[in-house]
C-alpha positions as CSV (number, residue, x, y, z in Angstrom):
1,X,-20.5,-67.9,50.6
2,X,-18.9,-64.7,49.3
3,X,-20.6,-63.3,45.8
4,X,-17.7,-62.8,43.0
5,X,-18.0,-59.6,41.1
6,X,-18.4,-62.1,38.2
7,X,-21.6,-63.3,39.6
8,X,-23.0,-60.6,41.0
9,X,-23.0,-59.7,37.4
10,X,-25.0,-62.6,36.6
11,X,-27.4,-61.8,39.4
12,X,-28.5,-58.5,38.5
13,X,-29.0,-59.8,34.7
14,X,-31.1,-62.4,36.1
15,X,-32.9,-59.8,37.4
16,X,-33.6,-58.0,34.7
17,X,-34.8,-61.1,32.6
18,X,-37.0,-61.5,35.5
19,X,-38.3,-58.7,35.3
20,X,-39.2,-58.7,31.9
21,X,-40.9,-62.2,32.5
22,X,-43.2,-60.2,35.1
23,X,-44.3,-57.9,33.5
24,X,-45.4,-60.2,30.0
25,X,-47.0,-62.6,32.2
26,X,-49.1,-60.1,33.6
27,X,-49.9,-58.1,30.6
28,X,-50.8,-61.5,29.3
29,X,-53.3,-62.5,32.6
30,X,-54.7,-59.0,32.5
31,X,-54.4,-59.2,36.3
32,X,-52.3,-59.4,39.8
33,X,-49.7,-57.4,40.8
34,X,-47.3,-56.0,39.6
35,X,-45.5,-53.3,42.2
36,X,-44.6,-55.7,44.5
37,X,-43.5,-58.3,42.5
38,X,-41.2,-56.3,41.3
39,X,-39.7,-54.7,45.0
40,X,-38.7,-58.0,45.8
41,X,-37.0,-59.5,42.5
42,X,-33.3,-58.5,43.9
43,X,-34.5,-61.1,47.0
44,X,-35.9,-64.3,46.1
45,X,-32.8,-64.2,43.0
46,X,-30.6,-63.5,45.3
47,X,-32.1,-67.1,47.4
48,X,-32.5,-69.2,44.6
49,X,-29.7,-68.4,42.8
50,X,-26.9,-67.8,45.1
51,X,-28.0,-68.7,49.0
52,X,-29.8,-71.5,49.2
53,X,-29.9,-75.3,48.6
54,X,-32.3,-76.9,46.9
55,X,-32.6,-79.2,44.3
56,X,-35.3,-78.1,40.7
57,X,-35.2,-81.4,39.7
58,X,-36.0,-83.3,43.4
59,X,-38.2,-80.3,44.8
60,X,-38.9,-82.7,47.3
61,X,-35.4,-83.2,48.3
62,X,-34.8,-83.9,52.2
63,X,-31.9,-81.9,52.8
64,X,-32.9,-78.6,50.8
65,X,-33.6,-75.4,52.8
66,X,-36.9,-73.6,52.6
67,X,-38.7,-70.8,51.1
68,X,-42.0,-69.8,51.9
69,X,-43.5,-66.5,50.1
70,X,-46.0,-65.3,53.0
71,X,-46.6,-62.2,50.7
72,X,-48.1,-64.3,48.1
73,X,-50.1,-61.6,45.9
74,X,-46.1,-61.5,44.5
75,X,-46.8,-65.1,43.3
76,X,-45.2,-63.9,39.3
77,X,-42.2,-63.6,40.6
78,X,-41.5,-66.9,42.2
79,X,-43.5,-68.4,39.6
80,X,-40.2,-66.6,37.0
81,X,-37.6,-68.0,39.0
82,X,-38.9,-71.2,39.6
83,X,-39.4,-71.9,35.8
84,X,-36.4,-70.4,34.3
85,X,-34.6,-72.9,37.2
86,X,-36.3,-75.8,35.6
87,X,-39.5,-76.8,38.6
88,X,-41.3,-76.8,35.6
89,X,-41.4,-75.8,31.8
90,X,-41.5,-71.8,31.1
91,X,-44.6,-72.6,29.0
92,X,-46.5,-72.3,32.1
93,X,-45.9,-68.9,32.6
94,X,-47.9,-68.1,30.2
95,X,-51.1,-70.0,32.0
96,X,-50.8,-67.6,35.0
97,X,-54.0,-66.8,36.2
98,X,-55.9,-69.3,34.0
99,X,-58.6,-71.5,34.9
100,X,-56.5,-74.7,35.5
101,X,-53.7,-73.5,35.7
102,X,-50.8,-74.8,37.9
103,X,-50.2,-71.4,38.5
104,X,-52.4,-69.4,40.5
105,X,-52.9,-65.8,41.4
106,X,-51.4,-66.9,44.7
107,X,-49.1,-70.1,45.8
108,X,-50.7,-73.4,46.0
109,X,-48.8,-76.0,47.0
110,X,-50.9,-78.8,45.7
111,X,-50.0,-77.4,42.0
112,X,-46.8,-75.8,41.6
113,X,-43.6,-78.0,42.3
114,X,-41.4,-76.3,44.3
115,X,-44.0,-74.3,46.7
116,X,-43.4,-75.4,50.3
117,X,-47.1,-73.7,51.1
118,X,-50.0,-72.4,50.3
119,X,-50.0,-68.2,50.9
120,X,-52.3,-65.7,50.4
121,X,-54.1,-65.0,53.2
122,X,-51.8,-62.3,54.7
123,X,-50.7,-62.5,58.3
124,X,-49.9,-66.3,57.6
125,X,-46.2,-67.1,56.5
126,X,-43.9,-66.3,59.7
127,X,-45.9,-68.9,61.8
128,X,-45.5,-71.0,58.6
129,X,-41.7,-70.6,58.0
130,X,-41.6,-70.8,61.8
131,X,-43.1,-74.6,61.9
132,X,-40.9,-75.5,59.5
133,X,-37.5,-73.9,61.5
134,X,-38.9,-75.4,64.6
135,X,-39.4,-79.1,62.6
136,X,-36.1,-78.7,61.3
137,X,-34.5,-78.5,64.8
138,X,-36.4,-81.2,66.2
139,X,-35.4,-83.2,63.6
140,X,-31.7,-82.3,64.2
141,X,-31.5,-80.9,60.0
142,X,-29.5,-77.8,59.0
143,X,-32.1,-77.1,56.5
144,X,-32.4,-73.2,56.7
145,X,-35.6,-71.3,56.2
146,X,-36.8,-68.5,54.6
147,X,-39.7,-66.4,54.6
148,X,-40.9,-63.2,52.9
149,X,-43.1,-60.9,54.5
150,X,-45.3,-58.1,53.1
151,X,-44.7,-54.4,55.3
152,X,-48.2,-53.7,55.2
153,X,-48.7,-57.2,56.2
154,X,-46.9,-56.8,59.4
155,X,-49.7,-54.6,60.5
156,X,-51.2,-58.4,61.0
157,X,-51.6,-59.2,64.8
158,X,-50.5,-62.9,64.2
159,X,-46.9,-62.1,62.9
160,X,-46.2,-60.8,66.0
161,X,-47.2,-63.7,67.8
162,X,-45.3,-65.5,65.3
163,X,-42.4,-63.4,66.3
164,X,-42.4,-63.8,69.8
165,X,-42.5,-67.5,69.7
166,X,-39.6,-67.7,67.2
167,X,-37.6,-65.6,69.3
168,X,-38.6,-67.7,72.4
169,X,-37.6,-71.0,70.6
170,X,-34.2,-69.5,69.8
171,X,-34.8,-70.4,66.2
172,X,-31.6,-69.6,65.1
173,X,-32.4,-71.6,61.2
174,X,-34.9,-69.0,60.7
175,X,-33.9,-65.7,58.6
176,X,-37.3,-63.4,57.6
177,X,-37.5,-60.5,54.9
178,X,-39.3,-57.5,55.1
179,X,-40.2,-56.2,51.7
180,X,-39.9,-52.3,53.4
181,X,-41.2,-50.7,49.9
182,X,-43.3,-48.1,52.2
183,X,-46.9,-48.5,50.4
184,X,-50.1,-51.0,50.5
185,X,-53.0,-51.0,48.9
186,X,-54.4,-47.8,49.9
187,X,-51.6,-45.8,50.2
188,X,-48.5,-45.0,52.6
189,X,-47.6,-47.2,55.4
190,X,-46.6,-44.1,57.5
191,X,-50.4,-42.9,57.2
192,X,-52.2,-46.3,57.5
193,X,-50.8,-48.0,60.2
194,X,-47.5,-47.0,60.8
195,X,-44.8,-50.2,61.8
196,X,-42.1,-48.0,62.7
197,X,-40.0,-48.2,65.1
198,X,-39.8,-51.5,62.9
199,X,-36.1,-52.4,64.0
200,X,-36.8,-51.8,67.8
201,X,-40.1,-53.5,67.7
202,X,-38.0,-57.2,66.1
203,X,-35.4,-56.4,68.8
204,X,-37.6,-56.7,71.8
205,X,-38.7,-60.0,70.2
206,X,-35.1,-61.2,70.7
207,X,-34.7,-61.2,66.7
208,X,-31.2,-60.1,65.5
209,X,-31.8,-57.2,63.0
210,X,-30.1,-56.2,59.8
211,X,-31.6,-53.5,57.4
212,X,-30.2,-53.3,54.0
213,X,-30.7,-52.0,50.7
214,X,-32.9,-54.7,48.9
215,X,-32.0,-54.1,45.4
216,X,-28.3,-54.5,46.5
217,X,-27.3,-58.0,45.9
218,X,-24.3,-58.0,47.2
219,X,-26.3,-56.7,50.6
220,X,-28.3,-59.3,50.1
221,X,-26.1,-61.9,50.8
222,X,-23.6,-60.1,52.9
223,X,-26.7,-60.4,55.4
224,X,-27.4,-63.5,54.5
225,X,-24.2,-64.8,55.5
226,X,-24.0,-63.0,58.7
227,X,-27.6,-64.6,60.1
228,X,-26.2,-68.2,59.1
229,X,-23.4,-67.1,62.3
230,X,-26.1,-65.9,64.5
231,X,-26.7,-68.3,67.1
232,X,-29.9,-69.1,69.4
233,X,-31.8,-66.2,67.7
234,X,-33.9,-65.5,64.7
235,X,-32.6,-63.1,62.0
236,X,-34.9,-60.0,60.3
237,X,-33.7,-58.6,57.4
238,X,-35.4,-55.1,57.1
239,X,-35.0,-54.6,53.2
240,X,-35.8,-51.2,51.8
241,X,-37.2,-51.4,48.4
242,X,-38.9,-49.5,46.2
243,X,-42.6,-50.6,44.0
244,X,-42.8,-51.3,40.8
245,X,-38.8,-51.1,40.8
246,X,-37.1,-50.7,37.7
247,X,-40.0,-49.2,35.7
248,X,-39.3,-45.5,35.6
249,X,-43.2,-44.7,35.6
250,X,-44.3,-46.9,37.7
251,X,-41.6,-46.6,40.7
252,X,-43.2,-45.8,43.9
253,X,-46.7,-45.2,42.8
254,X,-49.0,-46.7,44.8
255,X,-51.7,-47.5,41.9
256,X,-49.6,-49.9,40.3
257,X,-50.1,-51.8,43.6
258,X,-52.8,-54.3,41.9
259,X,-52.3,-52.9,38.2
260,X,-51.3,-54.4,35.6
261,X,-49.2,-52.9,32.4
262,X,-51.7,-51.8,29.6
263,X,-50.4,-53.4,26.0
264,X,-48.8,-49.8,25.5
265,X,-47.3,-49.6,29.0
266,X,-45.3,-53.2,28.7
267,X,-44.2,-52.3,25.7
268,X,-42.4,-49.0,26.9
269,X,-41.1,-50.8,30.7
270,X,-40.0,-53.9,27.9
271,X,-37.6,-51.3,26.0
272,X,-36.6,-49.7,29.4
273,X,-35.2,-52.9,30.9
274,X,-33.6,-53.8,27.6
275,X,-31.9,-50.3,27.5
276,X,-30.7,-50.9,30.5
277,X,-29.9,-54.7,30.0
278,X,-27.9,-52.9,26.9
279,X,-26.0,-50.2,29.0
280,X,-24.6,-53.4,31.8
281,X,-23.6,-55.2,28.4
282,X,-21.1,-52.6,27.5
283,X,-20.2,-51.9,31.3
């Protein structure tokens, strides 16, 4: 469906509140990680609140598509959305990390309603999301799925086996993210292991490719829409994004990888975002 300028509006508000909700919940842990959560707010918003269907309330709900986060060290963010849509009360947030806790430093699908799957382990997700495609089409459903994947996690031997069977089942209900925000743990992509040619590499897989800006919503779903048409092929969405986005200080700086804000440092990204929350306000 097309995006109204009236929602995308609403989007990229919701994505400053989520942002906000980051950040406190992990100044509050004390740990995780913070720069990638944050590259990939724009996507999973633009999924839960615009693209797909699923039902908060029924998170069990037969004819619902799917999401699984494969890059599940980004685990605050899903945990944001999925609270402030109602899975479960926004009182949790503030458990993240705890002993306990239904919400985990990664996924777990035996706690948190509305997690398809346990993730974590990186390498893992696209042969997940693509079980789930393939179940789908066996059982004749038009569920769609959904699957975020780590760059530096594509340097993981089994997403391309994951990749070549997708494309060799024609799984055509299967649309895949690449987080593209260029840096992993120890440094730049482009030094470690480089993925690149990254387009021509899903290509030769028989994957149709789009690449996009991924903190442009409207991109976002414009690709979105255009991989529900694609037929007997999986679609890659090559999403450039930048870490730690929206924080002045802590855009593109690799430390912040597995960081979190200091007291002092959440405070000052806090004001930032509401500055800029202030500035759309009067746009």
């Amino acid at each position: 469906m097309a995006i109204t300028e009236k929602k995308l509006k609403e989007l990229e508000k919701k994505c400053n509140q989520i942002r906000c909700e980051v950040l406190k919940m992990l100044n509050r842990a004390r740990s995780g990680h913070i720069g990638g959560s944050l590259s990939c707010i724009e996507l999973i918003v633009a999924l839960y609140y615009h693209l797909m269907r699923h039902h908060p309330k029924d998170p069990d709900w037969p004819g619902r598509d799917r999401f699984h986060l494969s890059k599940g060290h980004a685990a605050p963010t899903w945990y944001a959305v999925l609270a402030d849509l109602g899975y479960f009360s926004k009182e949790e947030l503030k458990s993240l990390r705890s002993l306990g806790s239904i919400l985990q430093g990664h996924p777990d699908m035996t706690r948190t309603p509305g997690v398809e799957m346990t993730s974590g382990s990186l390498g893992q997700g696209l042969s997940v999301a693509m079980g789930m495609a393939l179940a789908a089409k066996l059982d004749r459903k038009d569920s769609r799925i959904y699957v975020l994947l780590g760059d530096g996690e594509i340097q993981e031997g089994q997403i391309w086996e994951a990749a070549m069977s997708a494309g060799h089942y024609k799984l055509d209900n299967l649309s895949a993210f690449v987080d593209y925000n260029k840096l992993q743990i120890d440094g730049k992509l482009a030094e470690i292991i480089d993925i690149e040619p990254l387009k021509d590499k899903w290509r030769s897989f028989n994957w149709e490719v789009f690449e996009i800006d991924g903190h442009d919503i409207r991109a976002i779903v414009s690709a979105c829409e255009k991989a529900k048409k694609v037929k007997g092929r999986p679609t890659m969405i090559i999403a450039h994004t930048v870490k730690g986005k929206g924080i002045s200080f802590m855009e593109d700086v690799v430390d912040y990888h597995g960081v979190v804000p200091t007291d002092e440092e959440c405070a000052c990204a806090l004001e930032e975002l509401k500055d800029k929350k202030d500035k759309k306000d009067k746009d």
